[in-house]
N, CA, C and O atoms as a DFTB+ gen file, in Angstrom:
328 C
 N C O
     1  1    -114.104    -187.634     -89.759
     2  2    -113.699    -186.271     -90.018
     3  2    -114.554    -185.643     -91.102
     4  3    -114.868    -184.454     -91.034
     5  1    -115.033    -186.631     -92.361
     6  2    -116.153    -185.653     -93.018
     7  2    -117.155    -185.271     -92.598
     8  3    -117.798    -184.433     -93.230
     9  1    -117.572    -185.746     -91.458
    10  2    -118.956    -186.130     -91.312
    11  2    -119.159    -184.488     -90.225
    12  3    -120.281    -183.991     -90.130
    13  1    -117.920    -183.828     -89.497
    14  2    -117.945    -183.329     -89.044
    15  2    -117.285    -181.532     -89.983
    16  3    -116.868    -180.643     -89.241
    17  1    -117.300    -181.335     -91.264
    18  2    -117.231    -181.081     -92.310
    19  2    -118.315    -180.731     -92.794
    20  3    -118.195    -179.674     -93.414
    21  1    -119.743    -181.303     -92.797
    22  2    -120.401    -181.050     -93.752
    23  2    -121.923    -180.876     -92.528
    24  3    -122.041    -181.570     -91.518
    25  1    -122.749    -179.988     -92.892
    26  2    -123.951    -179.327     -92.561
    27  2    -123.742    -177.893     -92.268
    28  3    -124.428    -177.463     -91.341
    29  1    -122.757    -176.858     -92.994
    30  2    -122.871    -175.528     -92.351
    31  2    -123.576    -175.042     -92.518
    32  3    -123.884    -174.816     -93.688
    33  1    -124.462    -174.450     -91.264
    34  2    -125.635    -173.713     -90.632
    35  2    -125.331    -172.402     -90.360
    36  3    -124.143    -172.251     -90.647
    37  1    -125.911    -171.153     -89.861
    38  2    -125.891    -169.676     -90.179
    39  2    -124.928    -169.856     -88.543
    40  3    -123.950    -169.107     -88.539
    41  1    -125.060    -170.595     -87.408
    42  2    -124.418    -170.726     -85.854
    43  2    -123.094    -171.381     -86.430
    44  3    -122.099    -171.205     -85.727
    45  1    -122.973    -171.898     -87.260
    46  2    -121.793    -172.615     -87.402
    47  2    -120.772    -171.414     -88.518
    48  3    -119.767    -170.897     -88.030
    49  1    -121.021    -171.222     -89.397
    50  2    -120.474    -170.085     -90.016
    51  2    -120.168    -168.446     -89.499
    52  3    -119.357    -167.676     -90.014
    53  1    -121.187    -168.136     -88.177
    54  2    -121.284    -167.284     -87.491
    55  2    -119.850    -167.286     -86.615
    56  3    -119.109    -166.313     -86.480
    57  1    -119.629    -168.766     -85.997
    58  2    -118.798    -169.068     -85.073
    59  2    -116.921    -168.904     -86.132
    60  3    -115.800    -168.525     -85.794
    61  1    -117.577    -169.480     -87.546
    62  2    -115.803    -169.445     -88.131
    63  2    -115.596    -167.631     -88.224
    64  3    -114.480    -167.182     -87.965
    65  1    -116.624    -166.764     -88.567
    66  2    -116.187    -165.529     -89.094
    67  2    -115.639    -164.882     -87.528
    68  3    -114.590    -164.241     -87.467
    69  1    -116.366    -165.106     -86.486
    70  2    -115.981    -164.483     -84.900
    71  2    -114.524    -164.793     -84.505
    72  3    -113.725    -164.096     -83.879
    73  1    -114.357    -166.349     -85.177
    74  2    -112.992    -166.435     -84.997
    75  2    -111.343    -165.643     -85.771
    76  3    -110.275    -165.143     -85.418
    77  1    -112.021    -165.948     -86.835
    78  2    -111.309    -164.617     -87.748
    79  2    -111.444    -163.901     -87.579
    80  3    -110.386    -163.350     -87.884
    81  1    -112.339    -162.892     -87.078
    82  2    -112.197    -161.278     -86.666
    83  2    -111.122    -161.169     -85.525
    84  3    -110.346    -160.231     -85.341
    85  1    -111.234    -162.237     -84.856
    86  2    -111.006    -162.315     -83.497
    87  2    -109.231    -162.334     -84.047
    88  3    -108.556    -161.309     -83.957
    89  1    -108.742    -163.445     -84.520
    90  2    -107.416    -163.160     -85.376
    91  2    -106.679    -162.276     -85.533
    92  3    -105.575    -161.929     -85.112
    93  1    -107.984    -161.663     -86.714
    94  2    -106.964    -160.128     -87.131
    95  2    -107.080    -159.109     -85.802
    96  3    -106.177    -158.321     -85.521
    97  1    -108.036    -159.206     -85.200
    98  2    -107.848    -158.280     -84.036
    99  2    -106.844    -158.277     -82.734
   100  3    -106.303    -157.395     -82.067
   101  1    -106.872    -159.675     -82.714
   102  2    -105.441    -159.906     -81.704
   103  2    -103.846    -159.374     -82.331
   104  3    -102.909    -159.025     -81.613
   105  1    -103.835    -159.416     -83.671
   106  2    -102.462    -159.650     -84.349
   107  2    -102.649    -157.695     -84.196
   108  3    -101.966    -156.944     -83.498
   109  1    -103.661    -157.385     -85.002
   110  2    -103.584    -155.495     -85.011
   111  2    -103.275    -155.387     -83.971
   112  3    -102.083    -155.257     -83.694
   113  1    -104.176    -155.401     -83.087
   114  2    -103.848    -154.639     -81.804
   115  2    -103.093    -155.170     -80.801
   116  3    -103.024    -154.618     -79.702
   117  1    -102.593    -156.050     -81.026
   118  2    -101.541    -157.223     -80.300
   119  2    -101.423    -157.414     -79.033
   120  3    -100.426    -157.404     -78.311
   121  1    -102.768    -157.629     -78.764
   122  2    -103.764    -158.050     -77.815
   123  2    -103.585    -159.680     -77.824
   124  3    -104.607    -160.281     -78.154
   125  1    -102.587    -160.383     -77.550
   126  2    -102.814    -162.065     -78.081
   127  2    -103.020    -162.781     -77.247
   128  3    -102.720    -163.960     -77.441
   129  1    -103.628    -162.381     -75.940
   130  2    -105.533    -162.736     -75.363
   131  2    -106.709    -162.947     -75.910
   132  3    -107.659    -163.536     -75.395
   133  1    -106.651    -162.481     -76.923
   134  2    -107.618    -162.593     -78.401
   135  2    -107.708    -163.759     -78.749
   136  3    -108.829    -164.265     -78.804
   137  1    -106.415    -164.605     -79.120
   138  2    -106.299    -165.879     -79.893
   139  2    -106.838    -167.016     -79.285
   140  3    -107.318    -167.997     -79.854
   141  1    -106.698    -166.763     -77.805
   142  2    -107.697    -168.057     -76.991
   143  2    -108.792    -167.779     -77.369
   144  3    -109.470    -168.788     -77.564
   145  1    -109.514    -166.452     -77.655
   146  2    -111.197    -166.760     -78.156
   147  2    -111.368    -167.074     -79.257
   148  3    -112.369    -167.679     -79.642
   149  1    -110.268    -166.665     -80.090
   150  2    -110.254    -167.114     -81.664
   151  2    -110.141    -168.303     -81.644
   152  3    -111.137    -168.677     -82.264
   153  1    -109.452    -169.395     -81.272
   154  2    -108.956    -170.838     -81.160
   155  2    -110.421    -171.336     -80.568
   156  3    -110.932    -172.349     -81.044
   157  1    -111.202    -170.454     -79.321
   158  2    -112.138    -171.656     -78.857
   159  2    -113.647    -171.383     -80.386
   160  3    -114.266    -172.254     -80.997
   161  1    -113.707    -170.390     -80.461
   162  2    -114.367    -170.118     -81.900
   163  2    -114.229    -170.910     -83.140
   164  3    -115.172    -171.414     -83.750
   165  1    -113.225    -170.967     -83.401
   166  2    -112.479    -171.648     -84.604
   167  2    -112.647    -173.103     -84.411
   168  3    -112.900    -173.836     -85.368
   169  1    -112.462    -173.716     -82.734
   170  2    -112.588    -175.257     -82.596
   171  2    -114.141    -175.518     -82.601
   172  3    -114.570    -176.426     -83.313
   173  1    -114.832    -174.912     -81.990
   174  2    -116.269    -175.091     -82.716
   175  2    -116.832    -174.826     -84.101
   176  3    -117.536    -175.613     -84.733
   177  1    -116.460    -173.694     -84.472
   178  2    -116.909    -174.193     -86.048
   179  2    -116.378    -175.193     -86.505
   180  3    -117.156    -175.931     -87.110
   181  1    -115.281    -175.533     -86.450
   182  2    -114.671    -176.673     -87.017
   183  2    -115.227    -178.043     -86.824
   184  3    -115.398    -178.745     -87.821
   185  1    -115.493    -178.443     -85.763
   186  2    -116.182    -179.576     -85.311
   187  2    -117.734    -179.564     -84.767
   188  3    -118.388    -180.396     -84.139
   189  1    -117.961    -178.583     -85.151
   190  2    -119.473    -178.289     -85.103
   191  2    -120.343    -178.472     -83.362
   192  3    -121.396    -178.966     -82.961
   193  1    -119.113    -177.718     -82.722
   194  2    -119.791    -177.755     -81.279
   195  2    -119.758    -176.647     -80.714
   196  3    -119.148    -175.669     -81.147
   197  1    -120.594    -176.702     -79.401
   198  2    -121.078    -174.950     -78.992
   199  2    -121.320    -175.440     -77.168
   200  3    -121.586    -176.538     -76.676
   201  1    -121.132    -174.337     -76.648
   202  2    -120.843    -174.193     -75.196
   203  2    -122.587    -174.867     -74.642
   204  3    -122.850    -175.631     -73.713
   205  1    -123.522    -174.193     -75.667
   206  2    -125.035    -174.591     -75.287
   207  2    -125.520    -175.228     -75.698
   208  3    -126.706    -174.911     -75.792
   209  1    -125.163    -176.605     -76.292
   210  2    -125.436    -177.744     -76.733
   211  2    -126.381    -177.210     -77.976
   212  3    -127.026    -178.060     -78.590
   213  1    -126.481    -175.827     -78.364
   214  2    -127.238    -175.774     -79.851
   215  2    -127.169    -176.334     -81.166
   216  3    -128.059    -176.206     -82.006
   217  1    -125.552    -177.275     -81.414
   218  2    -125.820    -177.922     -83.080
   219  2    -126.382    -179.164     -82.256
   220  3    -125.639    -179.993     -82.780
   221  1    -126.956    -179.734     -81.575
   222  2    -127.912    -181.208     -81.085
   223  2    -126.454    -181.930     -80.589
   224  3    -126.400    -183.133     -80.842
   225  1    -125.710    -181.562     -80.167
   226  2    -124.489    -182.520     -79.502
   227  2    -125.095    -183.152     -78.233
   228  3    -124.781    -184.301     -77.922
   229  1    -125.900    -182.474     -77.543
   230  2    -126.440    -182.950     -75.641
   231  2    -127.675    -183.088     -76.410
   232  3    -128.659    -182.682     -75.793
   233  1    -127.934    -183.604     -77.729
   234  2    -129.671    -183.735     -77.576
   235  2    -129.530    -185.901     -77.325
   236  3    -128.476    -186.522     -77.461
   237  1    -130.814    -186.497     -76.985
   238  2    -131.113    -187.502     -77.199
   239  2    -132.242    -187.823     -77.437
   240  3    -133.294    -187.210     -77.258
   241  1    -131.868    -189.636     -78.202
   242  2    -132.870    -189.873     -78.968
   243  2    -134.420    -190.157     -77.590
   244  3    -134.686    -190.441     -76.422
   245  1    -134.870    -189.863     -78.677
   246  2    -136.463    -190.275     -78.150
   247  2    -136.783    -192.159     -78.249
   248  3    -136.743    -192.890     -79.239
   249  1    -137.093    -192.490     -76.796
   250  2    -137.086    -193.813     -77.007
   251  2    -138.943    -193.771     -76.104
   252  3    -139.347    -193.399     -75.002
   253  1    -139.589    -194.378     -77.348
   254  2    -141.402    -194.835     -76.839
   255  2    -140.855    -196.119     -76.345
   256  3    -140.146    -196.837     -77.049
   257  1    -141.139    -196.358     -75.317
   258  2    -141.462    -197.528     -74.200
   259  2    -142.836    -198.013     -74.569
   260  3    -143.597    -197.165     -75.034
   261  1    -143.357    -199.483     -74.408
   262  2    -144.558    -199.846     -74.796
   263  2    -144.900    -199.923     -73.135
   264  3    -146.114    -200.003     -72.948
   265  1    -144.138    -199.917     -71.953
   266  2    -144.375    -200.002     -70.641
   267  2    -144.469    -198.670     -70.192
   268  3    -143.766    -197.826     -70.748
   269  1    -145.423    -198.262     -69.033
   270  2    -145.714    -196.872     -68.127
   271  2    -144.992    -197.238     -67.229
   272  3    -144.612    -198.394     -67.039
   273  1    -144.666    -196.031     -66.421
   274  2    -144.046    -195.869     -64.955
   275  2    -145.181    -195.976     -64.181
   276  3    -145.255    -197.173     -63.899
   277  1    -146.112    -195.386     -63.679
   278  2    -147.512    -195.781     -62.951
   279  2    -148.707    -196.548     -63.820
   280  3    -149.893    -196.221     -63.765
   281  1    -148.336    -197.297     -64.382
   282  2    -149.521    -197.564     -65.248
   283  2    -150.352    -198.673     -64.096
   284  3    -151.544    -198.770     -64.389
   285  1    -149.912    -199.579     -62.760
   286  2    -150.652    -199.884     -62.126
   287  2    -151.235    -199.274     -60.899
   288  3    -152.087    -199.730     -60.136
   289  1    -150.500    -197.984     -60.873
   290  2    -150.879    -197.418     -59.447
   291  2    -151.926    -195.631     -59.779
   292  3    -152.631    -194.918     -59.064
   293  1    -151.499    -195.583     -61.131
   294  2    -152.958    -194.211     -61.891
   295  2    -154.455    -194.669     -62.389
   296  3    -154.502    -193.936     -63.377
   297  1    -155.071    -195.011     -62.395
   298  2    -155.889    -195.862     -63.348
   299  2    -156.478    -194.459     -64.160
   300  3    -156.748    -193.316     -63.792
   301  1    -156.515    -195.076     -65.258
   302  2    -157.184    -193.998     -66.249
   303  2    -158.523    -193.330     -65.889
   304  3    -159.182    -194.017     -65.108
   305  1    -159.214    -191.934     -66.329
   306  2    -160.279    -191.537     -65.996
   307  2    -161.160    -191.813     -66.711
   308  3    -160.660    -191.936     -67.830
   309  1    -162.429    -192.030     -66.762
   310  2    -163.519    -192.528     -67.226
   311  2    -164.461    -191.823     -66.791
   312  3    -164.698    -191.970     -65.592
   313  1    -165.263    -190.900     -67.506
   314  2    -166.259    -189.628     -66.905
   315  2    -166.795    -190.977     -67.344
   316  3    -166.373    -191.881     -68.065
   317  1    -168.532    -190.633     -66.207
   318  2    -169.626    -191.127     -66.435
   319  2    -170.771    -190.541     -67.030
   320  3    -171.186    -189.429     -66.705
   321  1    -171.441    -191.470     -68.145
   322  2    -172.459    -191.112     -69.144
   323  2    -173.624    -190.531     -68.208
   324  3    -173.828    -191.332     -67.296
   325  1    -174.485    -189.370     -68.125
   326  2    -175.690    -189.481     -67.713
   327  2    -177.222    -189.462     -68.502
   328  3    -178.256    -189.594     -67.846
């Protein structure tokens, strides 16, 4: 739970204030269709996730293989000296 707490970024702070607007705007105008966007707003800033995988949630690691996929069936190019 801290771990998901701590790095706020300008997308992550963007997402808590949308949710609070979103709040007072459902309660004023008592519109409380509002509060489902406020709640899905509010659960991403909170846990630092987003519909477009932008805080790196869908990213993965980079893994170098010391093995190729065609490395016996490409052979490397070799211009010739003239």
């Amino acid at each position: 739970m801290k771990e998901s707490l701590r790095k706020w970024d300008f997308g992550r702070i963007f997402r808590l204030l949308a949710g609070l607007v979103a709040i007072i705007y459902a309660l004023a105008s008592k519109e409380y269709v509002f509060l489902l966007l406020a709640a899905l707003f509010l659960l991403q800033a909170i846990f630092n996730i987003s519909c477009c995988c932008a805080g790196g949630g869908c990213s993965t690691k980079r893994q170098d293989h010391p093995r190729q996929a065609y490395k016996d069936i490409i052979k490397p190019y070799k211009p010739e000296k003239k």
